[in-house]
PyMOL Python script that loads the backbone (N, CA, C, O; Angstrom):
from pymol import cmd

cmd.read_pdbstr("""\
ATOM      1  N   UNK A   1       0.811  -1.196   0.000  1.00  0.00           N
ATOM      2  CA  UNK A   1       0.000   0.000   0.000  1.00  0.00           C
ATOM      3  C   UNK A   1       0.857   1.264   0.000  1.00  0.00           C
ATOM      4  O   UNK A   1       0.589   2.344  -0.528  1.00  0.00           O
ATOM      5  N   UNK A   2       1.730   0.983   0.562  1.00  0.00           N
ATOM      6  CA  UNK A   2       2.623   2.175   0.623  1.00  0.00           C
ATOM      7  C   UNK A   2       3.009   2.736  -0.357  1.00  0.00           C
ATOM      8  O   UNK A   2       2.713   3.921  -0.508  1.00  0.00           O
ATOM      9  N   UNK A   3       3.822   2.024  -1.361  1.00  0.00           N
ATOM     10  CA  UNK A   3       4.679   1.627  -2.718  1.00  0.00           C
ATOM     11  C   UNK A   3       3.014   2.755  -3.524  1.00  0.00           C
ATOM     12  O   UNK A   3       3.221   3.935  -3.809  1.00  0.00           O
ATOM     13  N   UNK A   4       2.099   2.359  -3.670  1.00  0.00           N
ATOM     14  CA  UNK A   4       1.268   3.010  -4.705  1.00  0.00           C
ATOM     15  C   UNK A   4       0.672   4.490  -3.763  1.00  0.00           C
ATOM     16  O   UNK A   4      -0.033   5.327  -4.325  1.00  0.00           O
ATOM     17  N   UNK A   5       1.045   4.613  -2.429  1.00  0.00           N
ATOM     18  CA  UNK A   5       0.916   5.907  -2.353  1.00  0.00           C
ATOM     19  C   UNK A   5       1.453   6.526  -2.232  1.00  0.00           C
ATOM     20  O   UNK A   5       1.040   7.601  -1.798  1.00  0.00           O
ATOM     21  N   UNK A   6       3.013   6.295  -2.572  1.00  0.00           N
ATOM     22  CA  UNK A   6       4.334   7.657  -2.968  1.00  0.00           C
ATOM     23  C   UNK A   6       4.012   7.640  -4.495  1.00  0.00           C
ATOM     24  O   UNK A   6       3.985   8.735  -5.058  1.00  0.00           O
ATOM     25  N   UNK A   7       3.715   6.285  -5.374  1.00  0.00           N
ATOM     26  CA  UNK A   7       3.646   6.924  -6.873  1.00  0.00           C
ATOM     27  C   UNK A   7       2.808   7.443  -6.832  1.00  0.00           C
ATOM     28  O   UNK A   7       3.033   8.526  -7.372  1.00  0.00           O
ATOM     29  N   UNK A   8       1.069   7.347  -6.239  1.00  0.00           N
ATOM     30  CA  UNK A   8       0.081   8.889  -6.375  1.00  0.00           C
ATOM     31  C   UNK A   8       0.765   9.796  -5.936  1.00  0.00           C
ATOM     32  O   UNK A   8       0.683  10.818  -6.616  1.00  0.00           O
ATOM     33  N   UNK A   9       1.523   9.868  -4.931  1.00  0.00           N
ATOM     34  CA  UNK A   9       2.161  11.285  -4.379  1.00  0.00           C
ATOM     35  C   UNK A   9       2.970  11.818  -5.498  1.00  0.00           C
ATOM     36  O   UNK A   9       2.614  12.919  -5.920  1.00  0.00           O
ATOM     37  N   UNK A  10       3.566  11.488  -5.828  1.00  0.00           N
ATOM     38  CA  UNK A  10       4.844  11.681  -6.908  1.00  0.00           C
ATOM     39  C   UNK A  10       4.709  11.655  -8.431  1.00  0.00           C
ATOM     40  O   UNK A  10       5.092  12.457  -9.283  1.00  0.00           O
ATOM     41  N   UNK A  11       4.101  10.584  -8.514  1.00  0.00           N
ATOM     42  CA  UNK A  11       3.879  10.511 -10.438  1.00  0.00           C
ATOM     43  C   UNK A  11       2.796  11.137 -10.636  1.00  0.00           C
ATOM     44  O   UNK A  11       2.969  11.922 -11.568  1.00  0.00           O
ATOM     45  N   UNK A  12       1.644  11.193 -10.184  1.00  0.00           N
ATOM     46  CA  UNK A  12       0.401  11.248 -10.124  1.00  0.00           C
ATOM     47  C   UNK A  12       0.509  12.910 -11.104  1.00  0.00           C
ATOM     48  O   UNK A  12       0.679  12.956 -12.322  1.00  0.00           O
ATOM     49  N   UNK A  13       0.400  13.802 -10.438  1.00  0.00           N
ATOM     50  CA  UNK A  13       1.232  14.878 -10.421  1.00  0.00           C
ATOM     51  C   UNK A  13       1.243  15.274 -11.714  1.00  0.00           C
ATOM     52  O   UNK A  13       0.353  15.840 -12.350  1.00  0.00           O
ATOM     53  N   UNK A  14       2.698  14.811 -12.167  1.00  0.00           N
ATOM     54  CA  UNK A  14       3.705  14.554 -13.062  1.00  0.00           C
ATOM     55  C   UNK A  14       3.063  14.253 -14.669  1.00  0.00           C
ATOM     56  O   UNK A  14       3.043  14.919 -15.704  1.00  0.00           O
ATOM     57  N   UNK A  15       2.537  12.825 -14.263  1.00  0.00           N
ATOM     58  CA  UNK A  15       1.225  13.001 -15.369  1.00  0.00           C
ATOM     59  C   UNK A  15       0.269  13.239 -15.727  1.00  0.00           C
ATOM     60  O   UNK A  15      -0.218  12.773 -16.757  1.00  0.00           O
ATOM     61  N   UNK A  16      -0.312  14.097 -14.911  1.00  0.00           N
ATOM     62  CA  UNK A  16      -1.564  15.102 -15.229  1.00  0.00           C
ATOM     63  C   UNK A  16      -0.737  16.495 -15.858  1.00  0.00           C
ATOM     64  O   UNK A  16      -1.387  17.218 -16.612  1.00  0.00           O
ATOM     65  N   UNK A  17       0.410  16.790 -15.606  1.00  0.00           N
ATOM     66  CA  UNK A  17       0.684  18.295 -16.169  1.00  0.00           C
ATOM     67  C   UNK A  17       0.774  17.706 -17.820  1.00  0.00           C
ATOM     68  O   UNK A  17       0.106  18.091 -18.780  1.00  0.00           O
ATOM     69  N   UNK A  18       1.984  16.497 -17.770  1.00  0.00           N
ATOM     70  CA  UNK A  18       2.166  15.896 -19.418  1.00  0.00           C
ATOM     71  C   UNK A  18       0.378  15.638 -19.981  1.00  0.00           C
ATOM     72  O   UNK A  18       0.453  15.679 -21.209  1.00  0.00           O
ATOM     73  N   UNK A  19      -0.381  15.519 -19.776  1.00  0.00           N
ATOM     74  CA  UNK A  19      -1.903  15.138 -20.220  1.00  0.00           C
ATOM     75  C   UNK A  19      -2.271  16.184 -20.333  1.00  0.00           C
ATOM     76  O   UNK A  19      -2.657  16.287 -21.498  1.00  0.00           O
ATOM     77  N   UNK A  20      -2.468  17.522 -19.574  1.00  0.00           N
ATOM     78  CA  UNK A  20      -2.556  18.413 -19.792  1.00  0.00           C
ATOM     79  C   UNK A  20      -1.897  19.092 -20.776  1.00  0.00           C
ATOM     80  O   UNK A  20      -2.466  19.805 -21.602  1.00  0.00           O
ATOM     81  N   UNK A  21      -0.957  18.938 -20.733  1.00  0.00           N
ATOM     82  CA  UNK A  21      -0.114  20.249 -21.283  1.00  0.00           C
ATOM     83  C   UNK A  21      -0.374  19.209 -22.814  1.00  0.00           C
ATOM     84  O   UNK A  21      -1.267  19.799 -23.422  1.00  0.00           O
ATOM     85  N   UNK A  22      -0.038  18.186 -23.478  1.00  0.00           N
ATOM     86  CA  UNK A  22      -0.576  17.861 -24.711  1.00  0.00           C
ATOM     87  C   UNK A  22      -1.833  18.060 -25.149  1.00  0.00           C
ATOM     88  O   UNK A  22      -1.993  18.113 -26.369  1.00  0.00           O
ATOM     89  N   UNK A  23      -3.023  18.216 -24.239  1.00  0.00           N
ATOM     90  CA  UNK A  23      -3.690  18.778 -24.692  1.00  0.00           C
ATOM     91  C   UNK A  23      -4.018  20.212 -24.950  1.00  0.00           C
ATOM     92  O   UNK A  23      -4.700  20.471 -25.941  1.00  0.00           O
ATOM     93  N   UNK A  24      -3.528  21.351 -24.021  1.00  0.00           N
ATOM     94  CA  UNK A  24      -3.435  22.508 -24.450  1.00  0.00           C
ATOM     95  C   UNK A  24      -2.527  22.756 -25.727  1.00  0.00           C
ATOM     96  O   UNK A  24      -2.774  23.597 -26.591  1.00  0.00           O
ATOM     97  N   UNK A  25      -1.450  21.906 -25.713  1.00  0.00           N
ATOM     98  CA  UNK A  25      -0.835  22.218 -27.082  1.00  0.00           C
ATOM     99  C   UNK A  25      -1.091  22.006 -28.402  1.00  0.00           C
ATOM    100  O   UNK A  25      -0.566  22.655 -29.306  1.00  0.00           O
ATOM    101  N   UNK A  26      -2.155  20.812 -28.603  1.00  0.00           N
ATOM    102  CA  UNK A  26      -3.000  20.601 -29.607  1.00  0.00           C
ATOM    103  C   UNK A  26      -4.290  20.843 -29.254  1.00  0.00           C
ATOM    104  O   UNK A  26      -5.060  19.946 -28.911  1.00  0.00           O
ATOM    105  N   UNK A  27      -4.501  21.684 -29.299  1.00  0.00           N
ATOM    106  CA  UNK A  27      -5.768  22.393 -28.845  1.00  0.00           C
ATOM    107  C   UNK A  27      -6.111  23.257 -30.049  1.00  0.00           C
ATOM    108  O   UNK A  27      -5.097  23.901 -30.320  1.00  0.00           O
ATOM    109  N   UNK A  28      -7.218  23.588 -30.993  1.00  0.00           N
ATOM    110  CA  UNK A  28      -6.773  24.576 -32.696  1.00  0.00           C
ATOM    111  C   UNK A  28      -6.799  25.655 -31.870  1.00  0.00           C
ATOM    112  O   UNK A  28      -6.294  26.520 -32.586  1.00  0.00           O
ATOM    113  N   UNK A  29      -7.095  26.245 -30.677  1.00  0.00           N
ATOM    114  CA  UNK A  29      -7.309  27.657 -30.217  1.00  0.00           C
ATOM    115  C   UNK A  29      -6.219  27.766 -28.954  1.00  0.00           C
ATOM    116  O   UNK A  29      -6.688  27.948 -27.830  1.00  0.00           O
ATOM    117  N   UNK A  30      -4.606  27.647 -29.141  1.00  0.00           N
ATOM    118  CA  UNK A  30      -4.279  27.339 -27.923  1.00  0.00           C
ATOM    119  C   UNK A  30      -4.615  28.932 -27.069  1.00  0.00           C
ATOM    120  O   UNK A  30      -4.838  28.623 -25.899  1.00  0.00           O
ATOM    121  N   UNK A  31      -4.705  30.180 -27.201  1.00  0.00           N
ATOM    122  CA  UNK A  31      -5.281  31.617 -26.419  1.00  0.00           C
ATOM    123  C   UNK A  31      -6.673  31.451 -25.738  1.00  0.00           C
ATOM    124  O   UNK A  31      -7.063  32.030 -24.724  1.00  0.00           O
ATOM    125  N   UNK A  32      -7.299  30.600 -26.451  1.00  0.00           N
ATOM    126  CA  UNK A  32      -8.966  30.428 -26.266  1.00  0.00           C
ATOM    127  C   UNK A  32      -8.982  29.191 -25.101  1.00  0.00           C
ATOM    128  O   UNK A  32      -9.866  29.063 -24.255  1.00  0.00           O
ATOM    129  N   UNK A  33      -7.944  28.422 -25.236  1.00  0.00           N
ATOM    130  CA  UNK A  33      -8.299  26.744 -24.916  1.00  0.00           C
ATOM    131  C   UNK A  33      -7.562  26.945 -23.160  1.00  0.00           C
ATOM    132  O   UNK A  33      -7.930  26.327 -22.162  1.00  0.00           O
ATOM    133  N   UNK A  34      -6.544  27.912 -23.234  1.00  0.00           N
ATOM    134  CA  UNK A  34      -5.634  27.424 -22.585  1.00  0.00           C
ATOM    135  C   UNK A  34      -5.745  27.554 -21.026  1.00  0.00           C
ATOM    136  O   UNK A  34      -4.864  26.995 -20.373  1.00  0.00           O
ATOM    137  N   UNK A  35      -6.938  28.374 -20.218  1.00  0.00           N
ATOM    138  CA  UNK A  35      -7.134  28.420 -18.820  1.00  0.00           C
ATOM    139  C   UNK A  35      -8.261  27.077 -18.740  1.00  0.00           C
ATOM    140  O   UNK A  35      -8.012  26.335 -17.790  1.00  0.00           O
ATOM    141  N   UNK A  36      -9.439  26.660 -19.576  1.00  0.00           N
ATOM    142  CA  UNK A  36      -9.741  25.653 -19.473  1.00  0.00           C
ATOM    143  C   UNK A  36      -9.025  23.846 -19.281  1.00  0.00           C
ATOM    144  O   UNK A  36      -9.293  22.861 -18.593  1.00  0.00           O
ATOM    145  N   UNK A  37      -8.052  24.198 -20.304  1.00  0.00           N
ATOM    146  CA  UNK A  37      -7.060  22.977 -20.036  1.00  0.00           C
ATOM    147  C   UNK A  37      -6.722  22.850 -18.668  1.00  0.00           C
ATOM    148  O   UNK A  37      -6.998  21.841 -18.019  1.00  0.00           O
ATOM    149  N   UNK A  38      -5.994  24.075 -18.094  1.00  0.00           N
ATOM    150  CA  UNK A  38      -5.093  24.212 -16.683  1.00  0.00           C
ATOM    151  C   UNK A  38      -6.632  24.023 -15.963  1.00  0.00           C
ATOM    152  O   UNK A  38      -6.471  23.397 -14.915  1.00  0.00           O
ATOM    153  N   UNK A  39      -7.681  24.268 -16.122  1.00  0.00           N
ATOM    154  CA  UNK A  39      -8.410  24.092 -15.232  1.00  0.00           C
ATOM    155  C   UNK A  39      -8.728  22.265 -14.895  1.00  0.00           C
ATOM    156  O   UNK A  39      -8.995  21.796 -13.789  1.00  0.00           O
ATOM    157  N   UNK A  40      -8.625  21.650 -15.932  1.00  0.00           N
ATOM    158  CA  UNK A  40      -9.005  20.125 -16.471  1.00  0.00           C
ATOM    159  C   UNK A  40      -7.768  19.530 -15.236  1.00  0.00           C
ATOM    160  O   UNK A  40      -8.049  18.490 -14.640  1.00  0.00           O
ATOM    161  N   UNK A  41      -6.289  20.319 -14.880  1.00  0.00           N
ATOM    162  CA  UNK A  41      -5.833  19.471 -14.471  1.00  0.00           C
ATOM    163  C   UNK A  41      -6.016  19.064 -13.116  1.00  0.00           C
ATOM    164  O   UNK A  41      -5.326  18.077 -12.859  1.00  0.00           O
ATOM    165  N   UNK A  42      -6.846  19.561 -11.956  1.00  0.00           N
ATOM    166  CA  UNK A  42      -7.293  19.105 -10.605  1.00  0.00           C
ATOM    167  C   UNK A  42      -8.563  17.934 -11.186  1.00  0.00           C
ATOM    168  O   UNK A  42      -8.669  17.174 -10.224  1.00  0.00           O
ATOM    169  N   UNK A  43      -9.307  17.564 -12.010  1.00  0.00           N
ATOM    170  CA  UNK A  43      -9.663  16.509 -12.241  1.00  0.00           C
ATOM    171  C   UNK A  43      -8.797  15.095 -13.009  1.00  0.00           C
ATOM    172  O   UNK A  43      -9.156  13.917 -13.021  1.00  0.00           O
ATOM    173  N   UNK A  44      -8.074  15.462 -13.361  1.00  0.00           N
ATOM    174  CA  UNK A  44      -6.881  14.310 -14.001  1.00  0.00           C
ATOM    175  C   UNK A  44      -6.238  14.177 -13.022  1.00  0.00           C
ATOM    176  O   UNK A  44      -5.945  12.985 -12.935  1.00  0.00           O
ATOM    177  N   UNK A  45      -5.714  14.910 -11.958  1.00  0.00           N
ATOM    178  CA  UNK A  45      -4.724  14.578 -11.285  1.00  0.00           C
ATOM    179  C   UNK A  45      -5.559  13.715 -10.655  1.00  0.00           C
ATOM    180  O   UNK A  45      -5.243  12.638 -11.161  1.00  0.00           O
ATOM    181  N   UNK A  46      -6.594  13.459  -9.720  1.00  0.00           N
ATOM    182  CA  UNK A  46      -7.655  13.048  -9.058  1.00  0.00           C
ATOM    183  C   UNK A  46      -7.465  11.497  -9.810  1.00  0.00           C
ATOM    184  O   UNK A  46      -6.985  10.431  -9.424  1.00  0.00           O
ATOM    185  N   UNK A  47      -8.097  11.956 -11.076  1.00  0.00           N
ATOM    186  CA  UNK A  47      -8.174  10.333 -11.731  1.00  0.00           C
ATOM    187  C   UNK A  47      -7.204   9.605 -11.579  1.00  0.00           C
ATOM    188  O   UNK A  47      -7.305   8.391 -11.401  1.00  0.00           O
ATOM    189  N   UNK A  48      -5.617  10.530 -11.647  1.00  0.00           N
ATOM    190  CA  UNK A  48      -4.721   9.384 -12.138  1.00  0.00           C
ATOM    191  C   UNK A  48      -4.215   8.721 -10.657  1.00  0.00           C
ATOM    192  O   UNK A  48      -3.471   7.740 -10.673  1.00  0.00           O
ATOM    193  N   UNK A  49      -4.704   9.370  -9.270  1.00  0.00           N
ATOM    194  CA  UNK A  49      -4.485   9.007  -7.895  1.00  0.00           C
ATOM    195  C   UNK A  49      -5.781   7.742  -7.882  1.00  0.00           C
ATOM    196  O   UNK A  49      -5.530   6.553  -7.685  1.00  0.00           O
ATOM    197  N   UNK A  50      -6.503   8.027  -8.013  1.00  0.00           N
ATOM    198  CA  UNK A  50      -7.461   7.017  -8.130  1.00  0.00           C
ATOM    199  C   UNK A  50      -7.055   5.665  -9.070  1.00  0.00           C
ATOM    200  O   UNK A  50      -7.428   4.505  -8.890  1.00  0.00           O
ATOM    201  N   UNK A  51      -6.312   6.111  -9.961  1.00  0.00           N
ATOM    202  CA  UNK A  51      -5.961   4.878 -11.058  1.00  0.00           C
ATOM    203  C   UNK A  51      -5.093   4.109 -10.515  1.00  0.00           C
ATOM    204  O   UNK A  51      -5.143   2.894 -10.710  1.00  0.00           O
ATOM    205  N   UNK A  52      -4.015   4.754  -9.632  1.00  0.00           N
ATOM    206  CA  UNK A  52      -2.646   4.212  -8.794  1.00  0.00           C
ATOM    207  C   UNK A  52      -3.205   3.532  -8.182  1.00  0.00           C
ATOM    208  O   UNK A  52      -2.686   2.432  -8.372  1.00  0.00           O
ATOM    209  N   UNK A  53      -4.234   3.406  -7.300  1.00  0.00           N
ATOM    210  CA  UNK A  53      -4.763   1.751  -6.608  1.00  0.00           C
ATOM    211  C   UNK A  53      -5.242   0.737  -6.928  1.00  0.00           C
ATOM    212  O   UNK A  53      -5.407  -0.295  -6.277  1.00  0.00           O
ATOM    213  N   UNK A  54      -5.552   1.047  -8.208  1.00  0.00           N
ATOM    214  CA  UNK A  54      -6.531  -0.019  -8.829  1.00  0.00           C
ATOM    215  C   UNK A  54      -5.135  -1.664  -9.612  1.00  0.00           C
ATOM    216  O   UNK A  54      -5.324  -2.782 -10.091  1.00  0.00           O
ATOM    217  N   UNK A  55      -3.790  -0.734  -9.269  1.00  0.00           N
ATOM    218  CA  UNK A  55      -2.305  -1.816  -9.508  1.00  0.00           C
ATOM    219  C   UNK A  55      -2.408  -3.048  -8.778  1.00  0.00           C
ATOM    220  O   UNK A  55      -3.051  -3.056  -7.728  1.00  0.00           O
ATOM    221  N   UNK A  56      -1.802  -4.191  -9.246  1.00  0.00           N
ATOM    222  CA  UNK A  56      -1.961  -5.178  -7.424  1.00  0.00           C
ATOM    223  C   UNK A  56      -0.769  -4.863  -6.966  1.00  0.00           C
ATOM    224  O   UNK A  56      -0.616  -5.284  -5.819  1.00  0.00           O
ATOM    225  N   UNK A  57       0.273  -4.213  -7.447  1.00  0.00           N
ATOM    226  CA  UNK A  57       1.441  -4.067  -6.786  1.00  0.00           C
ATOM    227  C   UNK A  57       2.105  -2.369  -6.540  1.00  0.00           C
ATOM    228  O   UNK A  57       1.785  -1.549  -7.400  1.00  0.00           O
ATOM    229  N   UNK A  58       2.954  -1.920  -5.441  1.00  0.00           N
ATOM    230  CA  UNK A  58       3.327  -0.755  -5.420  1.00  0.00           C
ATOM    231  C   UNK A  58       4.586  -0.929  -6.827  1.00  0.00           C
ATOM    232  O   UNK A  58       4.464   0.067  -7.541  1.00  0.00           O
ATOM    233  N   UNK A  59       5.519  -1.728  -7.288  1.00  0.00           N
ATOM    234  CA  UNK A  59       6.108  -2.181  -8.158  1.00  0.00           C
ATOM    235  C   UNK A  59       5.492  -1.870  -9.736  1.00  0.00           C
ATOM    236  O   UNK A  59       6.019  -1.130 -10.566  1.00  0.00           O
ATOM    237  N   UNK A  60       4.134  -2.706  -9.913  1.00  0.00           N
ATOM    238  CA  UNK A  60       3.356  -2.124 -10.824  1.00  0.00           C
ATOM    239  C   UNK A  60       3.173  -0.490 -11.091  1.00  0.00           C
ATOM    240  O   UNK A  60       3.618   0.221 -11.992  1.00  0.00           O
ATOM    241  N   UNK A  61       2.470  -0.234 -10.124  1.00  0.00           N
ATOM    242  CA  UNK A  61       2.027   1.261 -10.264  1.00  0.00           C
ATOM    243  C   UNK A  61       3.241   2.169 -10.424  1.00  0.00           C
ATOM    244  O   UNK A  61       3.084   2.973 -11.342  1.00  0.00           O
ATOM    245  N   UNK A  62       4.690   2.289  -9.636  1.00  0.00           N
ATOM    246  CA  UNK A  62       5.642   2.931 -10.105  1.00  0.00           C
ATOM    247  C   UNK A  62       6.334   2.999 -11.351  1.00  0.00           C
ATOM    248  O   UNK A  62       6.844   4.013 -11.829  1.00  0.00           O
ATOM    249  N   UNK A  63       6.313   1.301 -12.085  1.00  0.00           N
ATOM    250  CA  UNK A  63       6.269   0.887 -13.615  1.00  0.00           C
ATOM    251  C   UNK A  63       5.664   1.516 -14.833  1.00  0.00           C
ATOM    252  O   UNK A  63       6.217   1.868 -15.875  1.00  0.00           O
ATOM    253  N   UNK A  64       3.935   1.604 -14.341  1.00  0.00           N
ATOM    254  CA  UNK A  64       3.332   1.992 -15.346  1.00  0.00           C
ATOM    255  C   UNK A  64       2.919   3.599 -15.464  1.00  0.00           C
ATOM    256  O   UNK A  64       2.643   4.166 -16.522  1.00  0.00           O
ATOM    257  N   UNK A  65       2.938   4.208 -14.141  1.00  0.00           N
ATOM    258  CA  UNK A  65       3.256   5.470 -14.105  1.00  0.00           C
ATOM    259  C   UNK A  65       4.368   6.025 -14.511  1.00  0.00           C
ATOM    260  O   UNK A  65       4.394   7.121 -15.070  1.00  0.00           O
ATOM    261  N   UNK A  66       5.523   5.225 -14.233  1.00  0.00           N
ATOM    262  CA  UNK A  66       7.058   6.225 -14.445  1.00  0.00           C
ATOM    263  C   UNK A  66       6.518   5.882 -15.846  1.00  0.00           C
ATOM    264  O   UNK A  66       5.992   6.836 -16.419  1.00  0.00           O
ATOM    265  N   UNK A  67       6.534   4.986 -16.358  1.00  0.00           N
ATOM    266  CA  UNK A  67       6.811   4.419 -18.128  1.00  0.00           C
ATOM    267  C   UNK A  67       5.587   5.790 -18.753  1.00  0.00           C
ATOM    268  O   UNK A  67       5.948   6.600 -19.607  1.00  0.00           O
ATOM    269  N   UNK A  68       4.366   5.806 -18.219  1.00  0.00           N
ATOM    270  CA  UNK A  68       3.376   6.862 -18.370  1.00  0.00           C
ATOM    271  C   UNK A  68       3.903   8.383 -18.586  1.00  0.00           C
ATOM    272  O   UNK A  68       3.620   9.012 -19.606  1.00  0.00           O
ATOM    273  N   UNK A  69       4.453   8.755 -17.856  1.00  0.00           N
ATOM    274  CA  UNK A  69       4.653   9.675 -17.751  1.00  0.00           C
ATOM    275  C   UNK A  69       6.109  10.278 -18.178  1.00  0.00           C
ATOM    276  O   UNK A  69       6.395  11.469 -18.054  1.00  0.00           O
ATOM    277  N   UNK A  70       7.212   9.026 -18.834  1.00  0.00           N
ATOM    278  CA  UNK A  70       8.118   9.448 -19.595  1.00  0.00           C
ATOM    279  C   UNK A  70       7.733   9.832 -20.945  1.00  0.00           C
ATOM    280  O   UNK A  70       8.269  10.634 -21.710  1.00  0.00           O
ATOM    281  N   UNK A  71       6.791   9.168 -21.077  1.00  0.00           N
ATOM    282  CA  UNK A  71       5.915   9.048 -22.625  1.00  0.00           C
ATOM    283  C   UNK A  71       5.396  10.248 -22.741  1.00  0.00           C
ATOM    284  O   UNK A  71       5.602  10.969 -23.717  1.00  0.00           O
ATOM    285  N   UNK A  72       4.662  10.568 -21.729  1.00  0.00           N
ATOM    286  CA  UNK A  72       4.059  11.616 -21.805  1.00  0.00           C
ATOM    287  C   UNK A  72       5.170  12.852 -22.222  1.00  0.00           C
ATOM    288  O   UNK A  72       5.234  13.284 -23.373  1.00  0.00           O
ATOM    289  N   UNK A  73       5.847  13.244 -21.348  1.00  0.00           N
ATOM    290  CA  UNK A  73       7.024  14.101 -21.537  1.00  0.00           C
ATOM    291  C   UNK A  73       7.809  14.086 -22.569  1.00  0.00           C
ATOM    292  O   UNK A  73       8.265  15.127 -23.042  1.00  0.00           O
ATOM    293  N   UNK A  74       8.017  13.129 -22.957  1.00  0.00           N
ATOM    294  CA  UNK A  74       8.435  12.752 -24.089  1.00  0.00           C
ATOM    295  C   UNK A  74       7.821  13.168 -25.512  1.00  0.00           C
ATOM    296  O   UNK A  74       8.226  13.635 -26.576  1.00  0.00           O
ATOM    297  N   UNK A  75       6.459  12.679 -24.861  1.00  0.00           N
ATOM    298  CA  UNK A  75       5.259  13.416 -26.584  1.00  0.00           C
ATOM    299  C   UNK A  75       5.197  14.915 -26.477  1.00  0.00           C
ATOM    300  O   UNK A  75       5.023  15.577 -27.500  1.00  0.00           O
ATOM    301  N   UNK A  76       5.313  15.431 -25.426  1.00  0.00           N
ATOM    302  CA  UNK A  76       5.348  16.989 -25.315  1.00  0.00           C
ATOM    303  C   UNK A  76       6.529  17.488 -25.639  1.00  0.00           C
ATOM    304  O   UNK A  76       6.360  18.394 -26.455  1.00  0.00           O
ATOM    305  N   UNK A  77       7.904  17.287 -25.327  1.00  0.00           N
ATOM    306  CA  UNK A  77       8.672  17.830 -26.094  1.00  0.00           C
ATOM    307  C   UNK A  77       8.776  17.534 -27.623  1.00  0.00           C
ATOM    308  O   UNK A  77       8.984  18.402 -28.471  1.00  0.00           O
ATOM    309  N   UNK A  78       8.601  16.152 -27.883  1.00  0.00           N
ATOM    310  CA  UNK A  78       8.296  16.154 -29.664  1.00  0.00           C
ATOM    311  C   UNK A  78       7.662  16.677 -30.299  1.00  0.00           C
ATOM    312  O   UNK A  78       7.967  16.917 -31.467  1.00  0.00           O
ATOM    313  N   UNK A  79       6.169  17.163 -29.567  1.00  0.00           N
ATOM    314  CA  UNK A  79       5.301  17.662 -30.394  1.00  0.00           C
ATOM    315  C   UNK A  79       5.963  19.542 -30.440  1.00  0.00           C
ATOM    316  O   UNK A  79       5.656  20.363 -31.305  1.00  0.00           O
ATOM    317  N   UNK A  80       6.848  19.775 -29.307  1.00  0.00           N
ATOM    318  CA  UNK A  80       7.470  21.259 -29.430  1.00  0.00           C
ATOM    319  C   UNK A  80       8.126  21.265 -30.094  1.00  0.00           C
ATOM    320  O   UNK A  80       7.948  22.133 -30.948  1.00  0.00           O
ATOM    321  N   UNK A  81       9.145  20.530 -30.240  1.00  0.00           N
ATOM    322  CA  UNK A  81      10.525  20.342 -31.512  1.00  0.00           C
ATOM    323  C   UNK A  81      10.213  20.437 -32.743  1.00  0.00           C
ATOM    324  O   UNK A  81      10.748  21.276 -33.468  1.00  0.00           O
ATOM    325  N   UNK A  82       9.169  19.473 -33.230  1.00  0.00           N
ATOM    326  CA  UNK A  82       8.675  19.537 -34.300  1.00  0.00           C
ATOM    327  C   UNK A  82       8.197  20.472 -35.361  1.00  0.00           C
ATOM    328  O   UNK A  82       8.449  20.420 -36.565  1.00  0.00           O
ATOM    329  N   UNK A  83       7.500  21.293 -34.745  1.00  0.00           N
ATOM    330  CA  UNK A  83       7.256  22.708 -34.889  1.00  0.00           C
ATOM    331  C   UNK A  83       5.823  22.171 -35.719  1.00  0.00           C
ATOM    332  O   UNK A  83       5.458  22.374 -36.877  1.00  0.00           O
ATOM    333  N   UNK A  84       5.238  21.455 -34.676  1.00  0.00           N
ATOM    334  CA  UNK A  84       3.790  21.574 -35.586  1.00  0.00           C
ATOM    335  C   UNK A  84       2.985  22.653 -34.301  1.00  0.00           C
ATOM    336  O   UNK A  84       1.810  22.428 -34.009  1.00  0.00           O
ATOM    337  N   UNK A  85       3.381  23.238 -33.951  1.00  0.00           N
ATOM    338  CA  UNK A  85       3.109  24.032 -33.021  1.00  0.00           C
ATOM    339  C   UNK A  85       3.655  25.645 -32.719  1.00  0.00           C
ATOM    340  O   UNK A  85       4.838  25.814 -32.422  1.00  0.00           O
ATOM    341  N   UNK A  86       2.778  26.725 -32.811  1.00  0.00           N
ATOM    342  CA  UNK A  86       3.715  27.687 -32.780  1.00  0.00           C
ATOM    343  C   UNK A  86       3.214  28.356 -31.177  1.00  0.00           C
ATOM    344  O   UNK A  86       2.016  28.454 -30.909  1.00  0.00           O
ATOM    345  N   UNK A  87       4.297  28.782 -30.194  1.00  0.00           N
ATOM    346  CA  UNK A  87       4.005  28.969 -28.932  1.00  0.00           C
ATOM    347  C   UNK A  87       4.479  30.391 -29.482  1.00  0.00           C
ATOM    348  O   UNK A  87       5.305  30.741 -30.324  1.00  0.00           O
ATOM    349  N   UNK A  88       3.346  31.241 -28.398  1.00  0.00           N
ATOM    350  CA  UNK A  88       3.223  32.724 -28.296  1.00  0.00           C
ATOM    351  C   UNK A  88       4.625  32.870 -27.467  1.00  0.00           C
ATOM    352  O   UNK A  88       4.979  31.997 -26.675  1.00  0.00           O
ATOM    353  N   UNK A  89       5.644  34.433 -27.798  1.00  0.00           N
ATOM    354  CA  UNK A  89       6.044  34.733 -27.064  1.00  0.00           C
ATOM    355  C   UNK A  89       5.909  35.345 -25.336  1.00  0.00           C
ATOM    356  O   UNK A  89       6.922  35.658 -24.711  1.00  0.00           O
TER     357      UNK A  89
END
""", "prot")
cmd.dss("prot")
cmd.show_as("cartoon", "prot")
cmd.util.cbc("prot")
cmd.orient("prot")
């Protein structure tokens, strides 16, 4: 029990900003879209603490969260690099 409530403490977090933040960035209106997104993330974070117990193992949940949330970070800087995206100064 422990093991899956440092990864809600810790990852949980982590991958609600990456979920978020890919979606504000593909968003067609990111000026229009973008306090609604940040608002979306106190319900994702919620979900993804809720999702961390549903693991049978604290092992699991640090697995599929860390792996989650490299991905995530990962798709957000690609999708910046790429330049299918143009960010306001």
């Amino acid at each position: 029990m422990w093991g899956k409530s440092f990864a809600a403490v810790f990852l949980a977090p982590l991958l609600a900003v990456a979920l978020v933040g890919i979606v504000a960035l593909l968003s067609p209106s990111p000026q229009r879209d973008t306090l609604p997104a940040l608002l979306m993330f106190y319900p994702v974070w919620i979900g993804v603490i809720a999702v961390t117990f549903l693991f049978k193992s604290g092992a699991r949940a640090w697995l599929w969260l860390g792996g989650a949330t490299a991905l995530g970070f990962g798709l957000l800087y690609a999708i910046k690099a790429s330049g299918l995206v143009r960010l306001a100064a």
